[in-house]
C-alpha positions as CSV (number, residue, x, y, z in Angstrom):
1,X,-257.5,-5.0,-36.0
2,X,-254.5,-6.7,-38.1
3,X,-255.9,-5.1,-41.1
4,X,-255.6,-2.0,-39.3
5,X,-252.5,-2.5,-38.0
6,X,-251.2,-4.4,-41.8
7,X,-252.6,-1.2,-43.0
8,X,-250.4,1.5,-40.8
9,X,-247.3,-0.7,-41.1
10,X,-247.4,-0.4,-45.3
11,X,-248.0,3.0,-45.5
12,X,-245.3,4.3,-42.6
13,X,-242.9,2.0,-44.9
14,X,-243.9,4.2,-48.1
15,X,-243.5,7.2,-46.1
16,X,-240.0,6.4,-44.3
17,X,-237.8,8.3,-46.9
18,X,-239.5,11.4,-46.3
19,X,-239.7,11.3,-42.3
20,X,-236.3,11.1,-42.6
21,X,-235.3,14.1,-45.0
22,X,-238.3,15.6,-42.9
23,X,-235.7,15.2,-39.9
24,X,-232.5,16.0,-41.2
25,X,-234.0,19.1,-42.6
26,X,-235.3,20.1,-39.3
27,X,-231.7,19.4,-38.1
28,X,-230.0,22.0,-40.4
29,X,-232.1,24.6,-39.9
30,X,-230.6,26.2,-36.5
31,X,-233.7,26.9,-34.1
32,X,-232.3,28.0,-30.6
33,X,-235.0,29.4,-28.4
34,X,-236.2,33.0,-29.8
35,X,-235.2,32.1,-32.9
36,X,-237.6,29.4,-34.4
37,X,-239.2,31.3,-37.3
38,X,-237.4,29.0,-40.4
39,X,-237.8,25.7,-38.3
40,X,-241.4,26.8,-38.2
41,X,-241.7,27.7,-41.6
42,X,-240.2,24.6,-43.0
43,X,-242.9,22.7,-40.9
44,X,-245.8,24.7,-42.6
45,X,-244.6,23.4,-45.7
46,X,-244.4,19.7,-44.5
47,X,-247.8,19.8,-42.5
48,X,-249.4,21.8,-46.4
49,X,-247.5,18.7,-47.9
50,X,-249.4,15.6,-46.2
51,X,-252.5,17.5,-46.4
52,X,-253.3,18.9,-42.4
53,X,-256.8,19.8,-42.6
54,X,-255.7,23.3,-40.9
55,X,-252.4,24.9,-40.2
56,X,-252.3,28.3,-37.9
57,X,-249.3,29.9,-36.6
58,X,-249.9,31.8,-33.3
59,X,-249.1,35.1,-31.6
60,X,-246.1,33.5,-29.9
61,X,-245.0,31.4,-32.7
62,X,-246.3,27.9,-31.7
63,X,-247.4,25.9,-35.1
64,X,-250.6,23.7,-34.7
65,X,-251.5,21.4,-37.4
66,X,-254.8,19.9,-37.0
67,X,-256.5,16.8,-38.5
68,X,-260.0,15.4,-37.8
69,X,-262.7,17.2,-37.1
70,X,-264.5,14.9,-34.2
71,X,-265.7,16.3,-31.0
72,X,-263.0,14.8,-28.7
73,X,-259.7,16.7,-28.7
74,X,-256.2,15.6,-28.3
75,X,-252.9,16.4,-29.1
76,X,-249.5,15.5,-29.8
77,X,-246.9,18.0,-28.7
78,X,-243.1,18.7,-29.6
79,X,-241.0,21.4,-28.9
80,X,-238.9,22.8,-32.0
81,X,-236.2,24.5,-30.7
82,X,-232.7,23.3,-29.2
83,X,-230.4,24.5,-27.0
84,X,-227.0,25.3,-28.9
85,X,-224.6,22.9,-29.5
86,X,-221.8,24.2,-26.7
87,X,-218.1,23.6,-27.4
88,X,-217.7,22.6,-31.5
89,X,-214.4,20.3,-30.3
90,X,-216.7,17.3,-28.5
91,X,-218.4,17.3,-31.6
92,X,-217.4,14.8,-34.4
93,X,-219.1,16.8,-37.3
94,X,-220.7,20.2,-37.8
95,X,-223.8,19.6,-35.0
96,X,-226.0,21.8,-37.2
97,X,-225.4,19.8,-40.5
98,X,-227.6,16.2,-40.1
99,X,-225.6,13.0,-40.7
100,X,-227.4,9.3,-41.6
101,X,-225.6,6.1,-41.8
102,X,-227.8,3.1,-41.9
103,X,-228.8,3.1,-38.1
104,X,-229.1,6.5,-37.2
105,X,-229.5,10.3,-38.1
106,X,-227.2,12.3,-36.3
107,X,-227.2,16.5,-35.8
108,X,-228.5,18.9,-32.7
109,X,-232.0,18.1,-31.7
110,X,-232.5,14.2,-33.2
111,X,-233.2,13.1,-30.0
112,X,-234.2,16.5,-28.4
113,X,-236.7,16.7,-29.8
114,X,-236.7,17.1,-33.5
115,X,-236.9,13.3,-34.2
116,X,-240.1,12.8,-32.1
117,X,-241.6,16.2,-33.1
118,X,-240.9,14.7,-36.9
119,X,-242.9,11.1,-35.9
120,X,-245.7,12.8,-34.1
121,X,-246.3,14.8,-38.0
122,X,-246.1,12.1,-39.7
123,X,-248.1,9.6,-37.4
124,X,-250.8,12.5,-37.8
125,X,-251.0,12.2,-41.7
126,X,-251.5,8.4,-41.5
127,X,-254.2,8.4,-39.2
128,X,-256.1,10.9,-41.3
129,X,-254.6,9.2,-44.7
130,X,-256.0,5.6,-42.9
131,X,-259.3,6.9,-41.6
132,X,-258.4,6.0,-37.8
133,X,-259.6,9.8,-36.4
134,X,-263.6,9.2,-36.2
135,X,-264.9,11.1,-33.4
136,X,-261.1,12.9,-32.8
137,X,-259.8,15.9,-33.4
138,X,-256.2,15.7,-33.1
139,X,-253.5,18.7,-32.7
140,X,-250.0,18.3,-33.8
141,X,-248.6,21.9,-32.1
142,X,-244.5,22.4,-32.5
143,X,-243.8,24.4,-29.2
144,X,-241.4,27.0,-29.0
145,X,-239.1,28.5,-26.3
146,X,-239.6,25.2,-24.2
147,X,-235.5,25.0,-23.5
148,X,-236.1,28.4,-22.5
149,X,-238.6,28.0,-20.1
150,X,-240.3,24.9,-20.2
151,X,-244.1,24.9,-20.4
152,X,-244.1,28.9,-21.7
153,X,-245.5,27.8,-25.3
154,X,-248.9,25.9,-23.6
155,X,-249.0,28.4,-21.1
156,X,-249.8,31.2,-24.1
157,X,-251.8,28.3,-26.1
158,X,-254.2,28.0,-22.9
159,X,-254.3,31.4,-22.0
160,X,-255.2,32.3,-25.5
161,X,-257.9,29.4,-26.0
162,X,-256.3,28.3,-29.1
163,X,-257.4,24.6,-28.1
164,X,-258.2,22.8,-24.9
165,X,-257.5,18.9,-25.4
166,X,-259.0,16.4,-23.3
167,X,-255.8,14.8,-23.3
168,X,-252.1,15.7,-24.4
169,X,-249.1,13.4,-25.7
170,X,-245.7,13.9,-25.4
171,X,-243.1,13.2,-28.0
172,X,-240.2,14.1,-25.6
173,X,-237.9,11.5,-26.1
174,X,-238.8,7.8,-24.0
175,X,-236.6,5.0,-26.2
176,X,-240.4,4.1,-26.8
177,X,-241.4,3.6,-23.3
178,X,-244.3,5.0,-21.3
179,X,-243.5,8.1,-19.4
180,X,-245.9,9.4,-16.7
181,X,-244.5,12.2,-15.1
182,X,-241.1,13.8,-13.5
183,X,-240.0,16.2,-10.8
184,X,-241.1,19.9,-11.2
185,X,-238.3,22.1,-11.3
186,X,-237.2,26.0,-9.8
187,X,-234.4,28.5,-10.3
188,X,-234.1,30.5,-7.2
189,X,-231.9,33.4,-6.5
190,X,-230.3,33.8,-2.8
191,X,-228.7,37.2,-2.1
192,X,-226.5,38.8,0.3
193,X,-225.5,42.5,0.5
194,X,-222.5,43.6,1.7
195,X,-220.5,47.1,2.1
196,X,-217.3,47.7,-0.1
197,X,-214.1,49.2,1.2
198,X,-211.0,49.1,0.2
199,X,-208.9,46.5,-0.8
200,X,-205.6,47.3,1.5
201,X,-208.5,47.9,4.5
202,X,-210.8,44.9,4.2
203,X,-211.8,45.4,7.9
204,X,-213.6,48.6,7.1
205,X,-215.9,47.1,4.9
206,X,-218.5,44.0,4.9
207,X,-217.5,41.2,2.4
208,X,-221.0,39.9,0.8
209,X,-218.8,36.5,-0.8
210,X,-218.1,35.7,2.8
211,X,-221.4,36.3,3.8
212,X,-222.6,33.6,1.7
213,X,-219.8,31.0,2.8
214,X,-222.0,29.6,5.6
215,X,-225.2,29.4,3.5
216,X,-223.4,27.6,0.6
217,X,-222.4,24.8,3.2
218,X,-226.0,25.1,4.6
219,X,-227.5,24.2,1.4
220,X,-225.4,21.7,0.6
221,X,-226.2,19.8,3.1
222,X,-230.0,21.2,3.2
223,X,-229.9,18.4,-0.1
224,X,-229.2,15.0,1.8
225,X,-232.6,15.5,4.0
226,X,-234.8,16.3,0.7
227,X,-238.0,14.9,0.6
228,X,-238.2,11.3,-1.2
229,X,-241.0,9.5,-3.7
230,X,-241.2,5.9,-4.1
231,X,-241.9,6.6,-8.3
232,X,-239.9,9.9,-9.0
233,X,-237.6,9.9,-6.5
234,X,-235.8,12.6,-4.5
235,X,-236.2,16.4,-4.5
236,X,-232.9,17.7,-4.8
237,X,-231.2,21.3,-5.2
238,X,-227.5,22.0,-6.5
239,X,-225.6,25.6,-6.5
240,X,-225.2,26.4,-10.2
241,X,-224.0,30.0,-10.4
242,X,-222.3,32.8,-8.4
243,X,-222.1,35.9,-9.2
244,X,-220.6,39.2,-7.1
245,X,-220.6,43.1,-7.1
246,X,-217.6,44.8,-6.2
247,X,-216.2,48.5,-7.3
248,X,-213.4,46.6,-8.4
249,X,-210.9,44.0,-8.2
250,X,-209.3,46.2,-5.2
251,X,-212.4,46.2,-3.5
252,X,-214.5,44.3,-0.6
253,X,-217.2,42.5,-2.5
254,X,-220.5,44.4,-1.4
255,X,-222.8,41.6,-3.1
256,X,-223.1,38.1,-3.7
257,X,-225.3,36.0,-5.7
258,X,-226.1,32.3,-6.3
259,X,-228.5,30.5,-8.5
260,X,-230.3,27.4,-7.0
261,X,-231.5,24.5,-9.5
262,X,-233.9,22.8,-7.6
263,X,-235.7,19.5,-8.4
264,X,-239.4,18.8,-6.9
265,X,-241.1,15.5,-6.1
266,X,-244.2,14.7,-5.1
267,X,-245.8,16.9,-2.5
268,X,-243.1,20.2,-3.0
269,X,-244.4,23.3,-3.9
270,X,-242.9,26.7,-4.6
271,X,-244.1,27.6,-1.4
272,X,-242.3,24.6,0.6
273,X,-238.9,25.0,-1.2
274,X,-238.5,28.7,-0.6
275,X,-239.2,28.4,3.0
276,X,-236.7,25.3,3.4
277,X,-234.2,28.0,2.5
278,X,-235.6,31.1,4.2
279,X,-235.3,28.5,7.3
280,X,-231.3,28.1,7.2
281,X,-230.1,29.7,10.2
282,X,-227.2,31.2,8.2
283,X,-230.1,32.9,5.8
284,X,-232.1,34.5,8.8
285,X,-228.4,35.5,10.1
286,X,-226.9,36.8,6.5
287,X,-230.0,38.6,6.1
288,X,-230.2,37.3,2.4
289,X,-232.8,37.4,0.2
290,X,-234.6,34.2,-1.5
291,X,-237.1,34.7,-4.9
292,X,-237.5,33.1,-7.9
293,X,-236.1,33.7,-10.6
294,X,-238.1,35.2,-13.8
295,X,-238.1,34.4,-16.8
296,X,-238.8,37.1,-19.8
297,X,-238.0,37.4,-23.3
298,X,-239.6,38.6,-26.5
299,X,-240.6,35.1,-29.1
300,X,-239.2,35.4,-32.0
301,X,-242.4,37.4,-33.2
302,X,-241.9,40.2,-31.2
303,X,-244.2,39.1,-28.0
304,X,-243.1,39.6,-25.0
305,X,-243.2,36.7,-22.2
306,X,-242.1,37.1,-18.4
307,X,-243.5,34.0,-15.9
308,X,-242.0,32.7,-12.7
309,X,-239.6,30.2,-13.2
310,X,-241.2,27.8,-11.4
311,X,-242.5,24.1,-13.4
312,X,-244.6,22.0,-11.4
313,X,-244.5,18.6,-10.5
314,X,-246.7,16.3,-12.3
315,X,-247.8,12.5,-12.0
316,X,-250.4,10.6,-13.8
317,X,-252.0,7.3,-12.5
318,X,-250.6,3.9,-14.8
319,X,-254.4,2.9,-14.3
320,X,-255.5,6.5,-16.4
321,X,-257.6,6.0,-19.9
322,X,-254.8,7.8,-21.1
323,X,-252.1,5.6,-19.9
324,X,-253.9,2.4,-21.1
325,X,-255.0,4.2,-24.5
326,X,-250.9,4.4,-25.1
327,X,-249.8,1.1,-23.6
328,X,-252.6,-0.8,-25.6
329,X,-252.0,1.0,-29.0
330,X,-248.4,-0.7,-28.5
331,X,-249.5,-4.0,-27.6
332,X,-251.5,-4.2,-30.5
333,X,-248.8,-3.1,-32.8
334,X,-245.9,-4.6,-31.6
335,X,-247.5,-7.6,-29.1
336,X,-245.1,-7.4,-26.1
337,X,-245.5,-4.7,-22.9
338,X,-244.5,-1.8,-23.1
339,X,-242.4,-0.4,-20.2
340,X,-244.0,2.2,-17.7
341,X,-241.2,5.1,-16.2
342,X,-240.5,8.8,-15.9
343,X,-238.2,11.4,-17.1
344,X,-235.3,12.5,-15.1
345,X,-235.5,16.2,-17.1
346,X,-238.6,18.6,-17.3
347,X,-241.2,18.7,-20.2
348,X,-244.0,21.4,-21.3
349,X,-246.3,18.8,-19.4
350,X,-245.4,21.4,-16.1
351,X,-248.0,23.9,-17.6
352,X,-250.4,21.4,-19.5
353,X,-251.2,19.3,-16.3
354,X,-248.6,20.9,-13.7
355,X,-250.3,24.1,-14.4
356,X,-253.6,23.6,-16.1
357,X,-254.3,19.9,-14.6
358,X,-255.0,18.5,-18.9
359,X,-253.4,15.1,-18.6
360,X,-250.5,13.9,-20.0
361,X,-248.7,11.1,-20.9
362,X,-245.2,10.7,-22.7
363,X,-243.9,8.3,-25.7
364,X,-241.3,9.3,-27.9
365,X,-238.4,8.0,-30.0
366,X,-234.7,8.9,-29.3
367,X,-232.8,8.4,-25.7
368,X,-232.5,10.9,-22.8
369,X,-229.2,10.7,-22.4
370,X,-228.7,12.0,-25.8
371,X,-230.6,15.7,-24.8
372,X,-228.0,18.2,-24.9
373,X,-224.9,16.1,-25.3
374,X,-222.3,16.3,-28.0
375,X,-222.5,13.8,-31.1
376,X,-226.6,13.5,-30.8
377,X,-228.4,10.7,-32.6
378,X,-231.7,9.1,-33.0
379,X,-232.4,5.5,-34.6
380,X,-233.9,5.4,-37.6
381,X,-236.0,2.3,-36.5
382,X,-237.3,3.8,-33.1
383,X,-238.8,6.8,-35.2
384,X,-240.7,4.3,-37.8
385,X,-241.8,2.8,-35.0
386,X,-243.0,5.4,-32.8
387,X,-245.1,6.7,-36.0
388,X,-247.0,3.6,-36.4
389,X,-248.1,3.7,-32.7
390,X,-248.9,7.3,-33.1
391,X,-251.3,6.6,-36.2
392,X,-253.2,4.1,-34.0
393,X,-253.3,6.4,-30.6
394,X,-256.6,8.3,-31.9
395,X,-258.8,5.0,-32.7
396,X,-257.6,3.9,-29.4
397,X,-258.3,6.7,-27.5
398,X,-261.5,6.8,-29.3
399,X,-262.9,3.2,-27.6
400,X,-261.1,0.7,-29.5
401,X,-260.9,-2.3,-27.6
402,X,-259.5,-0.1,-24.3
């Protein structure tokens, strides 16, 4: 096993330079969701470059890199697109132009989740380089649209039958730690109708804003008695929009709108969150209307997508094959524990287990709190370390010494 591990450690050191320019290239080529086709591209080319065994691009988009050839299939997964860098004036440089110093490369999507997308490629080629994939099959797939609508890309890729692993990896950023789950998530729409009048007569009409004054406070409040979970904590929901209808600014408001971001723990469906609202006694008494929200949108081929935007819950036991295969491929490589948590946001792991009940587990470089905030960086060392445990995860998974 040192030799192994001797063995991975030289060659991740010969291969740093170009995981990094890897990255930074990533960085400068603007992917927001929909629009992923050079990100993509520029992947081909590294994947053709450290000699994938097979490269496909898919219907929706989604690029999956394979290497291997053994009867057991897993795979590592990475979303490729970002959300957009917001206001330019938090940033300190052009967020779309990748900086390095000696610590850290900086740009939109090092931490989310170009830097771990970047080790999970490169972690790939060693394995197959090192010989470490008998008996595996492993699938590198860049996901698209997942700040869109997380899940959507493995949705299509499991709908399709493009692959079914037994098991699938997350690169979503961890600071190296083993992640085993998170809330599910919903965006639900409450409505109330009203009836417009004029301005100067507001009696002779029905104002739908006021309507939904009561159910705001409802809600509000409806968030203190959430459900709780000893490992990933409390459901929650927070108002996030408003919207109106009116004839015009001289006018009773004849419909209101909000948007609901809800967070779901363990043991909250859909089902149970919807009826929580429906339940209010200013709902029932407004008369409002409660859905989900869906989500559609052509991928940046042309197909078109629509799903509810619900994303499940999901939870894996610390105990699981998959769990130990992750948390012993670090032991070995580093010698110290590795420590076991959860994400706070939502992954594609909401359609891959969520959804389809494929387990997953996550481990990725780059920080959390770095996801869509201004100034984003990943450490340089967290990447070249996150590669060399990624080398060894298919010669773990495959038996060794679990």
């Amino acid at each position: 096993m040192k030799g192994m591990i001797d063995s991975i450690r030289e060659k991740t050191e010969n291969l740093e330079r170009g995981l990094y320019e890897f990255l930074k290239d990533l960085i400068n080529i603007q992917s927001l969701s929909t629009n992923e086709k050079d990100v993509v591209e520029r992947i081909k080319k590294e994947m053709e470059k450290l000699n994938f065994d097979e490269i496909m691009i898919d219907e929706m988009g989604n690029i999956l890199g394979r290497v291997g050839n053994g009867n057991r299939i897993i795979a590592f997964d990475g979303h490729v697109d970002t959300v957009d860098a917001g206001e330019y004036g938090n940033w300190d440089f052009n967020p779309f132009e990748a900086r390095e110093d000696d610590d850290y490369i900086w740009g939109r999507g090092a931490s989310d989740q170009k830097g771990g997308f970047a080790s999970i490629v490169y972690g790939a080629a060693i394995a197959k380089e090192l010989r470490l994939l008998e008996g595996i099959t492993l699938w590198v797939t860049g996901t698209v649209q997942e700040e869109d609508c997380d899940g959507l890309c493995w949705q299509h890729i499991l709908r399709n039958k493009k692959i079914r692993p037994e098991f699938v990896l997350l690169s979503e950023p961890t600071a190296l730690n083993l992640y085993r789950g998170h809330r599910g998530r919903m965006e639900i729409r409450v409505k109330t109708i009203g009836k417009s009048a004029h301005g100067s007569a507001p009696e002779r009409g029905d104002n739908a804003i006021y309507k939904m004054a009561p159910i705001l406070s409802e809600i509000k409040e409806l968030n203190s008695v959430l459900k709780q979970d000893d490992f990933l904590g409390k459901g929650t929901l927070t108002v996030s929009e408003i919207f109106h209808t009116s004839p015009s600014r001289c006018a009773v408001a004849d419909g209101c709108s909000i948007s609901i971001d809800r967070r779901l723990t363990a043991g909250e469906t859909s089902e149970t969150a919807l009826e929580e609202i429906r339940r209010l006694n200013s709902v029932k008494e407004m008369n409002a209307a409660v859905e989900i929200y869906k989500y559609t949108a052509e991928s940046y081929t042309g197909l078109p997508q629509s799903t509810d935007c619900y994303f499940p819950t999901w939870v894996i036991d610390e105990d699981s094959i998959y769990c130990k295969t992750i948390r012993k491929a670090w032991e070995k490589t580093y010698g110290v524990p590795i420590l076991t948590d959860k994400w706070t946001f939502s992954t594609n792991g909401v359609a891959i287990m969520g959804m389809n009940q494929i387990p997953c587990v996550g481990f990725g470089p780059g920080r959390e709190e770095e996801a869509h905030a201004p100034n984003e960086k990943i450490l340089k060392k967290e990447m070249i370390e996150a590669v060399r445990v990624y080398a060894l995860i298919p010669k773990m998974y495959g038996g060794e010494n679990l």
